[in-house]
Backbone as XML, in Angstrom:
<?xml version="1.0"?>
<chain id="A" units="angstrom">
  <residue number="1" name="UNK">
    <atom name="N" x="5.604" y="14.082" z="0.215"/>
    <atom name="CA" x="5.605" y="12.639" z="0.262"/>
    <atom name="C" x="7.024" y="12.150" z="0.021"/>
  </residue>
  <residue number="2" name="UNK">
    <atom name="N" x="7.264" y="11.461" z="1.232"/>
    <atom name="CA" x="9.119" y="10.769" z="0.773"/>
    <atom name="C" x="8.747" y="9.517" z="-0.641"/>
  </residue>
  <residue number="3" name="UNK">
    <atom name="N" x="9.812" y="9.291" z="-1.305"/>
    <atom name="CA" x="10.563" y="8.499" z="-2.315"/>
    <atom name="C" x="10.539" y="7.317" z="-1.878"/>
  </residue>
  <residue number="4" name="UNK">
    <atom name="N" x="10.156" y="6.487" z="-2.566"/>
    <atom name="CA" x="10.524" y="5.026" z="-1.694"/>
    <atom name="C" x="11.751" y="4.504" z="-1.989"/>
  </residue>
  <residue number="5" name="UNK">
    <atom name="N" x="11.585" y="3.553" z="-0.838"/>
    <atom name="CA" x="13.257" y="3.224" z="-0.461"/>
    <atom name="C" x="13.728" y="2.358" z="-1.286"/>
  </residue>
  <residue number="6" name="UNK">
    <atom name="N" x="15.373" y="2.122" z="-1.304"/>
    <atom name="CA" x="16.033" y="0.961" z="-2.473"/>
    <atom name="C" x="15.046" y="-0.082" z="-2.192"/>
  </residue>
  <residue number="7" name="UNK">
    <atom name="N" x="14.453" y="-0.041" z="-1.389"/>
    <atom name="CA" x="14.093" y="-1.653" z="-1.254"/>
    <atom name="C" x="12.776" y="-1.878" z="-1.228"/>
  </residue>
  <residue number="8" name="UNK">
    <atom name="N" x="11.981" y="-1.040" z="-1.907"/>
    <atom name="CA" x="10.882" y="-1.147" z="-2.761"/>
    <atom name="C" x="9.696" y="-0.855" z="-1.570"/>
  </residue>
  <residue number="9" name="UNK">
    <atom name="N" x="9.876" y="-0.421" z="-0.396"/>
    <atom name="CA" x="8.862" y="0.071" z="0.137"/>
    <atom name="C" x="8.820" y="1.288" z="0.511"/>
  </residue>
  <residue number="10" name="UNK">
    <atom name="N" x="7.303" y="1.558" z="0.726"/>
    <atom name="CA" x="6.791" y="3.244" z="1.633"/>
    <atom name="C" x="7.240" y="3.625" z="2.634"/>
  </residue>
  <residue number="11" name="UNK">
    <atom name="N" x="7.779" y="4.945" z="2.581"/>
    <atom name="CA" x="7.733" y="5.637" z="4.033"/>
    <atom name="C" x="6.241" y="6.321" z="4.120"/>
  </residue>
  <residue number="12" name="UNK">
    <atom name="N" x="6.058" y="5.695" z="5.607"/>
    <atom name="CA" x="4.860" y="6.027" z="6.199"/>
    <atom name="C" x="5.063" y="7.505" z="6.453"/>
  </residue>
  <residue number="13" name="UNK">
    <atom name="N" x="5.519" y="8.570" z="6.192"/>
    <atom name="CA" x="5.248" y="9.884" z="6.787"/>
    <atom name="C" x="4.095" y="10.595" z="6.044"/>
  </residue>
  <residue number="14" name="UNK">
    <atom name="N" x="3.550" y="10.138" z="5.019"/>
    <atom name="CA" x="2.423" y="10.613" z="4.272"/>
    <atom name="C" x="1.740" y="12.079" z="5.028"/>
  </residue>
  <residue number="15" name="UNK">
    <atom name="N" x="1.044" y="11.366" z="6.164"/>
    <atom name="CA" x="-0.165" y="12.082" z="6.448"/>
    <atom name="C" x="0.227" y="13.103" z="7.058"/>
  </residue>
  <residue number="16" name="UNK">
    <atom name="N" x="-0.903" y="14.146" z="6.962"/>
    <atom name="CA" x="-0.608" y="15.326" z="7.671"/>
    <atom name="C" x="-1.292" y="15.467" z="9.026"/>
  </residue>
  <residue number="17" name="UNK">
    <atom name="N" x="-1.976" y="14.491" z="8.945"/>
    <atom name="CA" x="-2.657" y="14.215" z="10.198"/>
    <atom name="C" x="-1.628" y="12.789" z="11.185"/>
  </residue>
  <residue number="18" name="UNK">
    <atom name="N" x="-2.316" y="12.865" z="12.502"/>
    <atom name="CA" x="-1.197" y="11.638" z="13.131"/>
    <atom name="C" x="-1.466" y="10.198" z="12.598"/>
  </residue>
  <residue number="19" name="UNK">
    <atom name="N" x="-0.078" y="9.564" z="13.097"/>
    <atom name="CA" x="-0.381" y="7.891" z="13.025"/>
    <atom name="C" x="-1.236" y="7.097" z="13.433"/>
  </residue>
  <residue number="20" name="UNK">
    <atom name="N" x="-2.343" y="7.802" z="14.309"/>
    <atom name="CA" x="-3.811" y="7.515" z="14.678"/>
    <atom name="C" x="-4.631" y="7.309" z="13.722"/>
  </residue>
  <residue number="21" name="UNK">
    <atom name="N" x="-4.476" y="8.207" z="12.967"/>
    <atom name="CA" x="-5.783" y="9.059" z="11.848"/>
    <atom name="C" x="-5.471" y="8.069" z="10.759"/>
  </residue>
  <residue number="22" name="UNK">
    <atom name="N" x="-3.963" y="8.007" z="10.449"/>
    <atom name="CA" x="-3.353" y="7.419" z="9.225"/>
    <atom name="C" x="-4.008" y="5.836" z="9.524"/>
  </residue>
  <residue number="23" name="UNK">
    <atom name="N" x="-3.658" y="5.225" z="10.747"/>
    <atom name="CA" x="-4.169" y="3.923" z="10.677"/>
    <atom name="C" x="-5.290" y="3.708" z="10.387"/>
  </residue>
  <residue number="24" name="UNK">
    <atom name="N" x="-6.475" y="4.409" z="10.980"/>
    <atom name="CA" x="-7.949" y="4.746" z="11.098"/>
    <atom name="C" x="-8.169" y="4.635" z="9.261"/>
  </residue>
  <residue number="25" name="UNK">
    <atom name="N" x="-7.657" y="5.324" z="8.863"/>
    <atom name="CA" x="-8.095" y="5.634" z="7.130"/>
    <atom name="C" x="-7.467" y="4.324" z="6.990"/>
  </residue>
  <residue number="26" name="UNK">
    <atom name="N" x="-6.383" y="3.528" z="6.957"/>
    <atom name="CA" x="-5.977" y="2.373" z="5.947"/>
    <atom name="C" x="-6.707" y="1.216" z="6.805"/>
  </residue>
  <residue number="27" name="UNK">
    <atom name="N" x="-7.035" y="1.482" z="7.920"/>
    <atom name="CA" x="-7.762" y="0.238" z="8.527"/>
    <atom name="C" x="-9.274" y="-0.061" z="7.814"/>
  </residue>
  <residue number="28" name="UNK">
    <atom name="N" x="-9.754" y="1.469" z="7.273"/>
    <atom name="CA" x="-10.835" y="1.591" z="6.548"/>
    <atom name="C" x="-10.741" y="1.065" z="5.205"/>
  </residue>
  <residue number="29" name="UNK">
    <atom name="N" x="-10.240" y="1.594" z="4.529"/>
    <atom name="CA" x="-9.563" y="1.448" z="3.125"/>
    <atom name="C" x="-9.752" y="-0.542" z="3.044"/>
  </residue>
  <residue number="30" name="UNK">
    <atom name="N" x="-8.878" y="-0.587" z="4.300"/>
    <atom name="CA" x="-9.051" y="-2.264" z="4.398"/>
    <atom name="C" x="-10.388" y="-3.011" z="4.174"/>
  </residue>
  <residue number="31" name="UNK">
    <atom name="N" x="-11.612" y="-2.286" z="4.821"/>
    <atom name="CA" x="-13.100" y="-3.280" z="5.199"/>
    <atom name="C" x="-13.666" y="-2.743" z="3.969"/>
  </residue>
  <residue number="32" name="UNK">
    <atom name="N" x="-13.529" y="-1.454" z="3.351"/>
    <atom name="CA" x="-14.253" y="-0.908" z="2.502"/>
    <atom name="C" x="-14.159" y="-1.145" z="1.190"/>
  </residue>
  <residue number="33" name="UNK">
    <atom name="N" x="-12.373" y="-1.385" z="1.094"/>
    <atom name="CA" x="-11.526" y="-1.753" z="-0.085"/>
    <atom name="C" x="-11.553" y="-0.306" z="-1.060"/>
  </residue>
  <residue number="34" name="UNK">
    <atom name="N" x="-10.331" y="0.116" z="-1.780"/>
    <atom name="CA" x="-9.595" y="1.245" z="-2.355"/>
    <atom name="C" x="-10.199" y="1.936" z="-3.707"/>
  </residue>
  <residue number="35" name="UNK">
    <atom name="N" x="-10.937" y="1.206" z="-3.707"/>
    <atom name="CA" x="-11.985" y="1.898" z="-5.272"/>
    <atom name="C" x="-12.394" y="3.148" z="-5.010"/>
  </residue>
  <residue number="36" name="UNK">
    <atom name="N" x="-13.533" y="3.171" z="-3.866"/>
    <atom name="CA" x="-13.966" y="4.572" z="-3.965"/>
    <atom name="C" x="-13.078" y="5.503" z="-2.273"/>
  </residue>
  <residue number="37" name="UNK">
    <atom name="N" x="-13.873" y="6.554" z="-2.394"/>
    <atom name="CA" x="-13.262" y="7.373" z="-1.737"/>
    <atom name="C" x="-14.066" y="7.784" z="-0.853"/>
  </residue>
  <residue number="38" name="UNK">
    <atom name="N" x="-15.588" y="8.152" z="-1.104"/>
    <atom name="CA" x="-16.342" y="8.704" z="-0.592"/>
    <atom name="C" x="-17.164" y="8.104" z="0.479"/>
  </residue>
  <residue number="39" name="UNK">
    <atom name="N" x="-17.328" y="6.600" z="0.492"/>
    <atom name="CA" x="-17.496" y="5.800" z="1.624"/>
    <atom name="C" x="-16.400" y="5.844" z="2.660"/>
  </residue>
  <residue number="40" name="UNK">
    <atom name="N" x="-15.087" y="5.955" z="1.991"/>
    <atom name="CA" x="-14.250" y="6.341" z="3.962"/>
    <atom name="C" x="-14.372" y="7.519" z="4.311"/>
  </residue>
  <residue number="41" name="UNK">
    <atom name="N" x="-14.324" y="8.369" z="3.179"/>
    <atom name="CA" x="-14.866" y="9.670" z="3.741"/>
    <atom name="C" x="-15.776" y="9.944" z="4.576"/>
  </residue>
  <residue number="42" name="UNK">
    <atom name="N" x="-17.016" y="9.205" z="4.448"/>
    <atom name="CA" x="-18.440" y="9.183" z="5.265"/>
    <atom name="C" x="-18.183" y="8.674" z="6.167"/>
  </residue>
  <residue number="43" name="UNK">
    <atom name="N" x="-17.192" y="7.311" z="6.416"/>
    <atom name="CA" x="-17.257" y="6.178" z="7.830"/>
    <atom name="C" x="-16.496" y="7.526" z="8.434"/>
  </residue>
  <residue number="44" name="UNK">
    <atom name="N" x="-15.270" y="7.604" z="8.097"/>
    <atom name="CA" x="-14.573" y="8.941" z="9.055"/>
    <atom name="C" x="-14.923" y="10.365" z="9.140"/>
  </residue>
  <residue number="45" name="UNK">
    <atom name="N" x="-16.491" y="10.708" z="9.256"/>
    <atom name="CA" x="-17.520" y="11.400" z="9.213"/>
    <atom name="C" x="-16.631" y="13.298" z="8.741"/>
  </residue>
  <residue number="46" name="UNK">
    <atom name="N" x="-15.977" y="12.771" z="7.651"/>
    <atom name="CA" x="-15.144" y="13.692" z="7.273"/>
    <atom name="C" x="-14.145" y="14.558" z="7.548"/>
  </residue>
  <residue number="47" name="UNK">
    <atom name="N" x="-13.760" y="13.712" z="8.634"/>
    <atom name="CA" x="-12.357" y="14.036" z="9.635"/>
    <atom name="C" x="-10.819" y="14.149" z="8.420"/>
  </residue>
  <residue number="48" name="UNK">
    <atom name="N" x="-10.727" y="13.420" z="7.477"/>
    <atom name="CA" x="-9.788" y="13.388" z="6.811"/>
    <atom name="C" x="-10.297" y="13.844" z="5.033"/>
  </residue>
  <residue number="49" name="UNK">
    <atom name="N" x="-9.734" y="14.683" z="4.647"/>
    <atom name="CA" x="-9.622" y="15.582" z="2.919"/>
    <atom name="C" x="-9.509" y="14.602" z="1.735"/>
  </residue>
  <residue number="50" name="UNK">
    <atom name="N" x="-10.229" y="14.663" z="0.803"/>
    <atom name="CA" x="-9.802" y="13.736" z="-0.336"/>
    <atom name="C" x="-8.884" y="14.123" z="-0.536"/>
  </residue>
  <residue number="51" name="UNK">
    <atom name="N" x="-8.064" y="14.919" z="-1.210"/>
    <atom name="CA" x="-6.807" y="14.945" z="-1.072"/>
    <atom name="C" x="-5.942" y="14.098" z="-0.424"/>
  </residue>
  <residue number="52" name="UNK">
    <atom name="N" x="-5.790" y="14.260" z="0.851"/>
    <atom name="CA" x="-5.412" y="13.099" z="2.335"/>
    <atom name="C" x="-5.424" y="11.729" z="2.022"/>
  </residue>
  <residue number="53" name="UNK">
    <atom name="N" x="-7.038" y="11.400" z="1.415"/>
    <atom name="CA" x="-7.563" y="10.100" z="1.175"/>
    <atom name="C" x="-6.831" y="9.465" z="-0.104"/>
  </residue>
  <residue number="54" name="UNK">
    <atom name="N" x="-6.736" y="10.460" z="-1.315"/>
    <atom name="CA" x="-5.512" y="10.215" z="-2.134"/>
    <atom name="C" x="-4.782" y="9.670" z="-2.080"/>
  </residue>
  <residue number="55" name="UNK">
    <atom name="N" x="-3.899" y="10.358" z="-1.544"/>
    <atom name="CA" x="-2.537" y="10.065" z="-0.770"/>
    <atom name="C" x="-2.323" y="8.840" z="-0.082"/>
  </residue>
  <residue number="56" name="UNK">
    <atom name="N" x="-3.044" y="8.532" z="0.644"/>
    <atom name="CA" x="-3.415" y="7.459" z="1.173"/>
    <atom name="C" x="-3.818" y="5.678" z="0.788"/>
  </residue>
  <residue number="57" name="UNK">
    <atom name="N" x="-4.703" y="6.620" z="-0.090"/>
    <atom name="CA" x="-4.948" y="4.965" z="-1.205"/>
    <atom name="C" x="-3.808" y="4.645" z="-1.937"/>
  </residue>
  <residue number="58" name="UNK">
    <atom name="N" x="-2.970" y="5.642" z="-2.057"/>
    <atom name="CA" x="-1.691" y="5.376" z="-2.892"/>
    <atom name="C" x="-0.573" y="4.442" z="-2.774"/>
  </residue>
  <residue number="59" name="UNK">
    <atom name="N" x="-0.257" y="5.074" z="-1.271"/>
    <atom name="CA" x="0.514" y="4.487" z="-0.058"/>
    <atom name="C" x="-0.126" y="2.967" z="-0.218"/>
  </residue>
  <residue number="60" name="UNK">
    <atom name="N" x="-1.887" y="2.995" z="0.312"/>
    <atom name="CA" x="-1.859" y="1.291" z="0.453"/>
    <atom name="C" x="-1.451" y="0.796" z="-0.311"/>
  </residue>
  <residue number="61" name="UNK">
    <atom name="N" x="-1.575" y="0.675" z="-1.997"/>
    <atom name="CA" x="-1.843" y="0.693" z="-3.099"/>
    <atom name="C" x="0.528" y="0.458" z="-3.208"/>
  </residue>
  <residue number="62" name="UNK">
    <atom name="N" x="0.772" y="0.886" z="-2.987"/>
    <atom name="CA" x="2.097" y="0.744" z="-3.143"/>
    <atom name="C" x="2.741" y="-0.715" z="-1.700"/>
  </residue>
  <residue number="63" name="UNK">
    <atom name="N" x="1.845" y="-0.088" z="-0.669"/>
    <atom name="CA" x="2.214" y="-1.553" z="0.622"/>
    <atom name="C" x="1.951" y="-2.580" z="-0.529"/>
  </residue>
  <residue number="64" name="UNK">
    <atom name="N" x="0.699" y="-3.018" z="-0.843"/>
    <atom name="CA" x="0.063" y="-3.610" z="-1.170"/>
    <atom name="C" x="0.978" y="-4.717" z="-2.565"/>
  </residue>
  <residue number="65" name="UNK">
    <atom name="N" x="1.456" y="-3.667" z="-3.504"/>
    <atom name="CA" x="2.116" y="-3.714" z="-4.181"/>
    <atom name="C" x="3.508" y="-4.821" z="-3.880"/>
  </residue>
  <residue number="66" name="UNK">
    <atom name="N" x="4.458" y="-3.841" z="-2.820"/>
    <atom name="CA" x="5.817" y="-4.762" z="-2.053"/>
    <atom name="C" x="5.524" y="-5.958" z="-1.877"/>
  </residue>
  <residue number="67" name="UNK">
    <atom name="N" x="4.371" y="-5.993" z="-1.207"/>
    <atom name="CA" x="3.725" y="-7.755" z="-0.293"/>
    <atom name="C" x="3.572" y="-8.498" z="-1.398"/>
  </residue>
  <residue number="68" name="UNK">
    <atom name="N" x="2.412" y="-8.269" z="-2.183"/>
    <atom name="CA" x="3.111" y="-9.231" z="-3.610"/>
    <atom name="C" x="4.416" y="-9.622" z="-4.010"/>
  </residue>
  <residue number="69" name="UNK">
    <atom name="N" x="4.476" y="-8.415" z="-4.498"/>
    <atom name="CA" x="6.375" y="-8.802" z="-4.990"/>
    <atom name="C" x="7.400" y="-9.555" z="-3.652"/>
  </residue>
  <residue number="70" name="UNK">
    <atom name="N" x="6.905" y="-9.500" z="-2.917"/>
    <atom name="CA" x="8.104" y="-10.013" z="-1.415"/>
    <atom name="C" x="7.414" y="-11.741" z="-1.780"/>
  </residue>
  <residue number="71" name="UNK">
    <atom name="N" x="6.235" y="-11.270" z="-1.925"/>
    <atom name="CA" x="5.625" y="-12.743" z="-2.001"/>
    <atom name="C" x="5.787" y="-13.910" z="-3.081"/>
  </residue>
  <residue number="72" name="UNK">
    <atom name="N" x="6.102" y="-12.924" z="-4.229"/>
    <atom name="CA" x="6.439" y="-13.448" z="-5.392"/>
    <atom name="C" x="7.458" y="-14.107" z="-5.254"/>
  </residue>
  <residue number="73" name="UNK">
    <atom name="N" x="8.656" y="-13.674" z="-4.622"/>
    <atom name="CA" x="10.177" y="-13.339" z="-4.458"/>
    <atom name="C" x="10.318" y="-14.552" z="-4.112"/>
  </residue>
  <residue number="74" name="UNK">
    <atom name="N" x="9.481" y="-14.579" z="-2.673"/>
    <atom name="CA" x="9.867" y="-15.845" z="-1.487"/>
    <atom name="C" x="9.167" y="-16.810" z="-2.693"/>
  </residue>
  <residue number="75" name="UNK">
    <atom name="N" x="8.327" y="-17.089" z="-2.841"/>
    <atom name="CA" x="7.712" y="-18.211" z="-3.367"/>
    <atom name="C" x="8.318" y="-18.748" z="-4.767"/>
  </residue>
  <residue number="76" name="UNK">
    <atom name="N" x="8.559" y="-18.152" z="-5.720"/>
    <atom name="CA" x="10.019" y="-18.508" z="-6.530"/>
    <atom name="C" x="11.071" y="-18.658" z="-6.363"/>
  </residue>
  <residue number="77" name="UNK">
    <atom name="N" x="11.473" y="-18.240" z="-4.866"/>
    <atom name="CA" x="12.972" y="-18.472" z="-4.989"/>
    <atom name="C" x="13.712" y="-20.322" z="-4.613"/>
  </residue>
  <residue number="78" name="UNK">
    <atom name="N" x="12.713" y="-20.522" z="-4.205"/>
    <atom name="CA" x="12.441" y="-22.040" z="-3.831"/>
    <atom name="C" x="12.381" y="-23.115" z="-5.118"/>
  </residue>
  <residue number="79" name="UNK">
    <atom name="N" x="11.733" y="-22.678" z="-5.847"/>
    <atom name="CA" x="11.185" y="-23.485" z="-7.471"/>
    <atom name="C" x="12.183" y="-23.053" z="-8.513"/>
  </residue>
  <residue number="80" name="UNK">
    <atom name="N" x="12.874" y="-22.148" z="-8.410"/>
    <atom name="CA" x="13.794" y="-21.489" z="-9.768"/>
    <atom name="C" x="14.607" y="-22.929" z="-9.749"/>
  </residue>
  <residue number="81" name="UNK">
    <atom name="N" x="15.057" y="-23.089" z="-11.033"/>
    <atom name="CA" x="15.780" y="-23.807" z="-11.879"/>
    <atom name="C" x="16.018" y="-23.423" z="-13.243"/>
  </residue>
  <residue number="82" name="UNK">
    <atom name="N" x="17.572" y="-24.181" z="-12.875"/>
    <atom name="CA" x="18.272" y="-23.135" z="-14.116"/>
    <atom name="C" x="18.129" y="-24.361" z="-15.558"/>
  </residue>
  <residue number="83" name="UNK">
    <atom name="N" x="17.818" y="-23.784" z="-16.355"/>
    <atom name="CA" x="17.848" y="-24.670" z="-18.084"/>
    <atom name="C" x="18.675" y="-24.209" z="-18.601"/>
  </residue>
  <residue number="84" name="UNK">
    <atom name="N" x="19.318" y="-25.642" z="-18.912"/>
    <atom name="CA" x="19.672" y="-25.031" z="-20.102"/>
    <atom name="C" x="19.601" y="-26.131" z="-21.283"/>
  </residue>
  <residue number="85" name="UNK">
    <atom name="N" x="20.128" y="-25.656" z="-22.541"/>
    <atom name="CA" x="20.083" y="-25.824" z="-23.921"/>
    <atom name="C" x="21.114" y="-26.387" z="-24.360"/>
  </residue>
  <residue number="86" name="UNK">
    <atom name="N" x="21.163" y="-28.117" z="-24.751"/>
    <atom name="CA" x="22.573" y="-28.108" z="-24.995"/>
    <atom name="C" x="22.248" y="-28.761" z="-26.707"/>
  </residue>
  <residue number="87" name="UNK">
    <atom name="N" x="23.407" y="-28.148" z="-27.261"/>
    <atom name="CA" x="23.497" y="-28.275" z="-28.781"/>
    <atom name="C" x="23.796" y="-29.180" z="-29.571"/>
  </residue>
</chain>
């Protein structure tokens, strides 16, 4: 699994399977949502390894993560104001 980058996101090279498979599982992950494991396991009639699926929830779980924080970022950077304290 690569390191994520200075700039706070995933490299997609995760899977050991293709960028087909990889979408297929996070497109799932998406309708099913990241708690369990064993329902994408079943929708993807066990084409992809918990292990795999791991890995995977992680990755979203880290996208997921950036988009907040990008979101945070943008949406404060507008409202910040500086205080100050005078004596």
């Amino acid at each position: 699994m690569s390191p994520p980058r200075s700039d706070g996101s995933c490299r997609s090279s995760l899977s050991v399977h293709g960028t087909e498979s990889r979408r297929r599982v996070l497109e799932t992950f998406g309708r099913l949502g990241l708690e369990l494991l064993a329902p994408v396991h079943q929708v993807l009639s066990g084409e992809v390894g918990y292990d795999e699926l791991h890995l995977l929830r992680l990755y979203a779980l880290c996208r997921a993560s950036a988009a907040v924080q990008t979101e945070n970022s943008a949406a404060g950077s507008g409202n910040s104001r500086r205080i100050s304290f005078k004596r």
